[in-house]
C-alpha positions as CSV (number, residue, x, y, z in Angstrom):
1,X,0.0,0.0,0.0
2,X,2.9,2.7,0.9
3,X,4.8,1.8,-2.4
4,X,0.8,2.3,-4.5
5,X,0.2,5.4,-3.2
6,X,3.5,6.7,-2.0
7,X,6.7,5.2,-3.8
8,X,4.8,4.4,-7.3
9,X,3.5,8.0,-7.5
10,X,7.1,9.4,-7.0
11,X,9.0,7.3,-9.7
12,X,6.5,7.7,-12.2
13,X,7.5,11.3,-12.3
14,X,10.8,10.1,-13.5
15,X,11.9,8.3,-17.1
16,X,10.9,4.8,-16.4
17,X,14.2,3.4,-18.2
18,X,16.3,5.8,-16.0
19,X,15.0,4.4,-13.0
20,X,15.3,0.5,-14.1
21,X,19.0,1.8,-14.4
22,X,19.6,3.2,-11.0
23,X,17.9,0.0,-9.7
24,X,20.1,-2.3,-11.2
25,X,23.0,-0.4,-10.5
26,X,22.3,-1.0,-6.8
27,X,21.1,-4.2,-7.4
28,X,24.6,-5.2,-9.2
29,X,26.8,-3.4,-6.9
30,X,25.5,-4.3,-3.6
31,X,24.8,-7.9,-4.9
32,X,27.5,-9.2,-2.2
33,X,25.3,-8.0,0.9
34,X,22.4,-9.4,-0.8
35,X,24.4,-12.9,-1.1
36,X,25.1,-12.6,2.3
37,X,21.6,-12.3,3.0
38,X,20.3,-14.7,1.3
39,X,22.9,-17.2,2.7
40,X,21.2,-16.8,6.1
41,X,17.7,-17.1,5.0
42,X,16.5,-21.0,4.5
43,X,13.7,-21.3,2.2
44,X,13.2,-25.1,2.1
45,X,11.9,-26.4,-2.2
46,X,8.4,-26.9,-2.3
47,X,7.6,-28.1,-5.9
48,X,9.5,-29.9,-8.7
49,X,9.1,-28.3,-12.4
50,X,11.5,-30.8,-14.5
51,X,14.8,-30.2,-13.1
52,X,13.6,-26.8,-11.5
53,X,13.9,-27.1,-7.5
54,X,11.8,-24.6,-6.4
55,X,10.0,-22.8,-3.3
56,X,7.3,-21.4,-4.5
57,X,5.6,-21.2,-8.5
58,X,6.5,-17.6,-8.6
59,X,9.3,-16.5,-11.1
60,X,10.6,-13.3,-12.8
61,X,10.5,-13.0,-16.1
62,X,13.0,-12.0,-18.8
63,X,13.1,-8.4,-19.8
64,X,14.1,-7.1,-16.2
65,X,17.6,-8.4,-15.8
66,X,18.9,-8.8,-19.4
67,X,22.7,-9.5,-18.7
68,X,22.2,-11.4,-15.4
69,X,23.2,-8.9,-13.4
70,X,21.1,-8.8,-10.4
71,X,20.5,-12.2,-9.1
72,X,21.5,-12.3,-5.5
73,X,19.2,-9.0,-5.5
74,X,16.3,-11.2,-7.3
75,X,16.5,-14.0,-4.8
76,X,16.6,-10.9,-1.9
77,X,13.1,-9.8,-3.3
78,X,11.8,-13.2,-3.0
79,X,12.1,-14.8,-7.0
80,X,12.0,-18.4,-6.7
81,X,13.8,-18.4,-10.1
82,X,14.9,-15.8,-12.5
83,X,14.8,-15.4,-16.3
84,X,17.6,-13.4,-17.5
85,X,17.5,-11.8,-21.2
86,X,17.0,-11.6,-23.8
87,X,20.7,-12.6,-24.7
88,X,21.9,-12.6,-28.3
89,X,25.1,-13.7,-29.4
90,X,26.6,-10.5,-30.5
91,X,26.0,-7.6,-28.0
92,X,23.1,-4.9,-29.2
93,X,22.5,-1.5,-27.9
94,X,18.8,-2.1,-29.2
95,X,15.9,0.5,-30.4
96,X,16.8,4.8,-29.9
97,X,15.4,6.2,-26.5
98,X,12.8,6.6,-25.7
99,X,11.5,3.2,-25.7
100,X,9.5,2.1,-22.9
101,X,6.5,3.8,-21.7
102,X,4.2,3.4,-18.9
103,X,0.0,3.7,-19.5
104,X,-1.3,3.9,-15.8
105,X,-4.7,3.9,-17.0
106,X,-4.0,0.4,-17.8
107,X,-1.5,-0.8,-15.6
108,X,0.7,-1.7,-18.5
109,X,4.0,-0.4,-20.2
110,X,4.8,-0.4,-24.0
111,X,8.2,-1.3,-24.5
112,X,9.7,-1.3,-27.6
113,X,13.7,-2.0,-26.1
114,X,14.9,-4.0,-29.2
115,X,16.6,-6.5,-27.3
116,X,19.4,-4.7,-25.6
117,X,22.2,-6.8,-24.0
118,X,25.8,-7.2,-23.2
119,X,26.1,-10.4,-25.6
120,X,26.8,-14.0,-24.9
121,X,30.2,-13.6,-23.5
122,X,29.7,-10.9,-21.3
123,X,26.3,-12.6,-19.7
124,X,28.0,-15.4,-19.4
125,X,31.0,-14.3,-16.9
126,X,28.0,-12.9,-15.1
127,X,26.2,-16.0,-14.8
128,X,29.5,-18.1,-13.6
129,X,29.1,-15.2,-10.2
130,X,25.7,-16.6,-9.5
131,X,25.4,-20.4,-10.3
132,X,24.7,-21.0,-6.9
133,X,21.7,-19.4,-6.5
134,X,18.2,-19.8,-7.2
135,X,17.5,-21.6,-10.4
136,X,18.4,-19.5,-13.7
137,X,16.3,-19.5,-17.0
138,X,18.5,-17.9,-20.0
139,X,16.3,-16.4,-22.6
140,X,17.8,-16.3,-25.8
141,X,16.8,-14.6,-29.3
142,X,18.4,-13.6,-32.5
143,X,21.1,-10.8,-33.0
144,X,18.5,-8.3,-34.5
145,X,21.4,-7.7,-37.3
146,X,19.2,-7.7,-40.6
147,X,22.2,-9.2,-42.2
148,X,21.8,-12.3,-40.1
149,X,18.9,-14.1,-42.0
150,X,18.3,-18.4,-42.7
151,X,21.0,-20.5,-41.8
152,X,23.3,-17.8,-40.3
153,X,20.0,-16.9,-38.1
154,X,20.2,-20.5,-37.1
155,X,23.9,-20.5,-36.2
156,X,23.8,-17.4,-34.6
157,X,20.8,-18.3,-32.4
158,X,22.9,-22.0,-32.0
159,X,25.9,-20.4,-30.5
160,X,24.2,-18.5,-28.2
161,X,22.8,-21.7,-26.7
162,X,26.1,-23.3,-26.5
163,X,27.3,-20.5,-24.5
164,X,24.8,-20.0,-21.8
165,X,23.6,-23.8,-21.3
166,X,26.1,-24.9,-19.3
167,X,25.4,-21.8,-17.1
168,X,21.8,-22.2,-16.2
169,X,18.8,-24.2,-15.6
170,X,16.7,-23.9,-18.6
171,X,16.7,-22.5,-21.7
172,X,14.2,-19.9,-23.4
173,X,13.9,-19.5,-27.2
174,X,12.5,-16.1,-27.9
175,X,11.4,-16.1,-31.6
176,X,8.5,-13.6,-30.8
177,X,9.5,-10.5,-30.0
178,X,7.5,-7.7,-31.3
179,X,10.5,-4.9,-31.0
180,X,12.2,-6.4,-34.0
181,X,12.2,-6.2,-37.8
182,X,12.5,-9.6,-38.7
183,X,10.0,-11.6,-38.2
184,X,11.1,-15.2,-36.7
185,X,7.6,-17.1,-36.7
186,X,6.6,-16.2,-40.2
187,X,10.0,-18.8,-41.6
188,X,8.5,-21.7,-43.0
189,X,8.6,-25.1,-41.7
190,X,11.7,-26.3,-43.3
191,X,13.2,-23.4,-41.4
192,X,12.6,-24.6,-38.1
193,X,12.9,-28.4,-38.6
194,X,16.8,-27.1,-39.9
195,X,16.5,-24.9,-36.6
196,X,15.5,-27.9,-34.3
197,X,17.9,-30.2,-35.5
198,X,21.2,-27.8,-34.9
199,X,19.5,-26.5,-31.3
200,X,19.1,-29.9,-30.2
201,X,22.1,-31.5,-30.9
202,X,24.4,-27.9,-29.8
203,X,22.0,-29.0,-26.3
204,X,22.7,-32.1,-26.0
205,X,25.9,-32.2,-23.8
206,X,23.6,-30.1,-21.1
207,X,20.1,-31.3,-22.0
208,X,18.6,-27.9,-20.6
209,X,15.0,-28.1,-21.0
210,X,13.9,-25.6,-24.0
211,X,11.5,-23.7,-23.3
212,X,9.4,-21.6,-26.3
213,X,8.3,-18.2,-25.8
214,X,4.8,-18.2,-27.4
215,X,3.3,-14.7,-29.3
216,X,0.2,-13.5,-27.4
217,X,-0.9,-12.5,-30.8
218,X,-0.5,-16.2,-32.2
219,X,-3.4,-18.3,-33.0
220,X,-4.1,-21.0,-31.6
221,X,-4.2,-23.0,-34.0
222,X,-0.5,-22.9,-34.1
223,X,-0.7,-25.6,-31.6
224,X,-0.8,-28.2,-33.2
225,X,2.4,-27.2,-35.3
226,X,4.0,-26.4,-31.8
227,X,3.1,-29.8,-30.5
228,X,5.4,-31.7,-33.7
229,X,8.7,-29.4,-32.1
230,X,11.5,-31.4,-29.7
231,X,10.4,-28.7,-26.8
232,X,10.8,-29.3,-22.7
233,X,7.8,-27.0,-22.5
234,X,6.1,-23.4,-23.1
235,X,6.2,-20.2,-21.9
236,X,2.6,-18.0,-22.4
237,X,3.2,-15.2,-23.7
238,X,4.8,-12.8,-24.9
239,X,3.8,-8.8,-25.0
240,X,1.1,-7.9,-27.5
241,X,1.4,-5.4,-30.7
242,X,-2.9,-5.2,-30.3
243,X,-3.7,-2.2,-28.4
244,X,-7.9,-3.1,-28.2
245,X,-10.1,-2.4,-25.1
246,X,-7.8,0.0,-23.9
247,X,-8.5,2.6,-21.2
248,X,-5.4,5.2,-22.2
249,X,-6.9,7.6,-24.8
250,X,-5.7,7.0,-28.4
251,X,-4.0,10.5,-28.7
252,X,-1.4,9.1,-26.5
253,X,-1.3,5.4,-27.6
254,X,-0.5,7.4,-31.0
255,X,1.9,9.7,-29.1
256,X,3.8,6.4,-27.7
257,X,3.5,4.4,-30.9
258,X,5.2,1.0,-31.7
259,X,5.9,-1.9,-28.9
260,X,4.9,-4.5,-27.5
261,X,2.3,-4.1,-24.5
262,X,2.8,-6.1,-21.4
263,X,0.7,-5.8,-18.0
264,X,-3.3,-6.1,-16.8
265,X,-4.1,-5.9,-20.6
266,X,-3.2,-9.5,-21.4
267,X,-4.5,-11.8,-19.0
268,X,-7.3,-13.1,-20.7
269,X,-5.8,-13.9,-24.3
270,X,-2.6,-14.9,-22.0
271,X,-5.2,-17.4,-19.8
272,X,-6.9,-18.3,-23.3
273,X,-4.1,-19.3,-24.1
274,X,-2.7,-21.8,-21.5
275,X,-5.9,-23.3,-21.7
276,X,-5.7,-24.5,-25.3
277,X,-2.0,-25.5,-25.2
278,X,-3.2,-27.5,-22.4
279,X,-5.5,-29.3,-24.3
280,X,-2.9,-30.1,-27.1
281,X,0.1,-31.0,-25.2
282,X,-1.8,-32.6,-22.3
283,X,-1.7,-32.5,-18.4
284,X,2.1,-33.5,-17.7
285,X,3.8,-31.0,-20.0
286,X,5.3,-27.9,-18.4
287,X,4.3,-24.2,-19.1
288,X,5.3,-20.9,-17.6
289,X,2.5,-18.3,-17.5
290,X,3.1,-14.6,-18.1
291,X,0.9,-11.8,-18.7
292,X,-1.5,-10.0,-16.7
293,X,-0.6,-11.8,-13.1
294,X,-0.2,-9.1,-10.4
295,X,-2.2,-10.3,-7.5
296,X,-3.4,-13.8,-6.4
297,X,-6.4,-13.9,-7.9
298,X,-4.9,-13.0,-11.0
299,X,-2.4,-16.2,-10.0
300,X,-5.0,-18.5,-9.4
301,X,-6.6,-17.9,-13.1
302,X,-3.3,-19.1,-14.7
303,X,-3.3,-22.3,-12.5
304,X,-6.9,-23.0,-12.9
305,X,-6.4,-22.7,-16.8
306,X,-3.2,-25.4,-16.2
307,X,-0.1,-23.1,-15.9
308,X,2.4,-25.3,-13.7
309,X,4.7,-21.8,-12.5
310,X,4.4,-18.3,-13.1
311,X,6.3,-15.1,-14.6
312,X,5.8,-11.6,-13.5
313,X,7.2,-8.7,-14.5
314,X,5.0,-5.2,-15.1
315,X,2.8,-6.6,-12.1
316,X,6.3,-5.9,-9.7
317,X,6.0,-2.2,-11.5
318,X,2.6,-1.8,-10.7
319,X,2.6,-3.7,-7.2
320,X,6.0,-3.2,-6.1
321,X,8.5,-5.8,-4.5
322,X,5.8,-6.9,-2.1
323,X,4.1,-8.6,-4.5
324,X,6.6,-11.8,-4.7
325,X,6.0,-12.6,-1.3
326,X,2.1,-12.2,-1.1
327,X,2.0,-14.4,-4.5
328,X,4.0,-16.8,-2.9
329,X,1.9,-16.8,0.5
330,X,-1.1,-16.8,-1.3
331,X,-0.1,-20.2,-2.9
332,X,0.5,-22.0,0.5
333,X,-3.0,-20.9,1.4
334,X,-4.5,-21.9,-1.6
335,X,-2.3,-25.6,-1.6
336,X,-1.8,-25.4,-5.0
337,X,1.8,-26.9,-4.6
């Protein structure tokens, strides 16, 4: 409640990519006294997701710390795992500021960041600081080069994988991201059998699960195409390019333009979702939710619609930090572990 009407009021004054960056320099910097923290707290696993050891279902997801920067901090807040990235192979500097905006009316942000990060190399020395912490997903996407197109998008994406793997828990494949010009999904399907074939063998020493990060603007009847890929499970979804049933007036969705909206906004094509991957890939395969979740009952609607964990991320905007630990108290009162 202090951080709604207090601490939320005060930093939304202020450029909301300025602020991320003052929070993760402390959150880097002062990562030792978080470790040392977190080294006298004991927080016993409750649940199992395939080789996931976890405390609670509730996760964050990638976007927040992109270069793996702030884990100890992550784990201080409450995280029972962390999604780092989106990592490419080749270090980007992304889309020209600005490029993420917050629509209060909504409880959403528009980002259009354009994958930002360090590169491979650099995440990785980052991730060798904090391997024994609480389990790390990498999420991994394309160099946004334009110049890196068919098979050189596949090897590109492939050494990426090789260089994180043996450096985390699971692995993320983010071929939807909306901040991009090229367009991943729309290859055809001799593209991603090629794709498939070269990611699964360069993951084969490690055998980290692969996760796919799903469009919230795909059909669903992309399923059943889904369901034919060698995949440890799904994450759903991704931000959205739709701006419909909006609150925030046109005149400044106009103002803001391109990106891809995250928040309140996508819970209920998120949830639709999960519900009809369910049905295809059955009741034992693994998925992540993300979109929308930024209170229990919000929670509760991805696990009813078959979500095994969840992701948050605008919901810890919105909500503050507080919110980890009243998701994760709200699932031992609900037993849904």
């Amino acid at each position: 409640m202090i951080y709604e009407k207090i601490v939320r009021p005060l930093l939304f004054k202020c450029d909301p990519e300025k602020i991320h960056e003052v929070v993760r320099f402390f959150g880097e910097h002062l990562g030792w006294v978080f470790s040392y923290l977190n080294s006298k707290a004991h927080h016993p696993c409750k649940l199992q997701l395939l080789n996931l050891k976890l405390k609670h279902p509730f996760g964050l997801a990638a976007g927040f710390d992109k270069n793996g920067e702030m884990i100890p901090f992550l784990e201080f807040l409450g995280f029972s795992f962390v999604e780092v990235g989106s990592v490419t192979n080749k270090a980007w500097s992304g889309n020209p500021r600005p490029r993420i905006f917050r629509i209060p009316q909504d409880e959403a942000i528009i980002n259009r960041m354009g994958l930002n990060n360090r590169g491979a190399k650099a995440v990785v020395e980052n991730l060798k600081r904090h391997r024994n912490f609480i389990p790390i997903g990498v999420s991994i996407a394309k160099t946004p080069d334009p110049s890196i197109r068919s098979a050189k998008a596949i090897e590109d994406i492939s050494s990426t994988l090789r260089a994180v793997a043996p450096h985390c828990d699971y692995v993320a494949l983010n071929l939807s991201c909306p901040n991009t010009c090229e367009k991943i999904w729309d290859y055809d399907d001799q593209w991603f059998a090629e794709f498939f074939q070269e990611i699964s063998l360069c993951n084969r020493p490690w055998k980290r699960p692969l996760f796919l990060k799903i469009s919230t603007d795909m059909p669903e009847s992309d399923f059943e195409r889904i369901s034919k890929w060698p995949l440890g499970g799904l994450i759903i979804a991704n931000t959205t390019t739709s701006r419909d049933n909006l609150s925030t007036p046109l005149t400044r969705l106009d103002e803001i333009g391109k990106g891809g909206l995250s928040g309140r906004p996508l819970l209920q094509r998120s949830t639709k979702l999960i519900t009809a991957a369910r049905t295809i890939f059955g009741t034992n395969f693994p998925i992540i939710a993300s979109g929308g979740i930024d209170s229990p009952e919000t929670a509760a609607a991805k696990f009813t619609a078959g979500a095994n964990v969840v992701q948050i991320y605008t919901g810890l905007i919105y909500k503050g930090p507080s919110i980890v630990k009243k998701l994760s108290r709200s699932s031992f009162d609900r037993d849904i572990l």
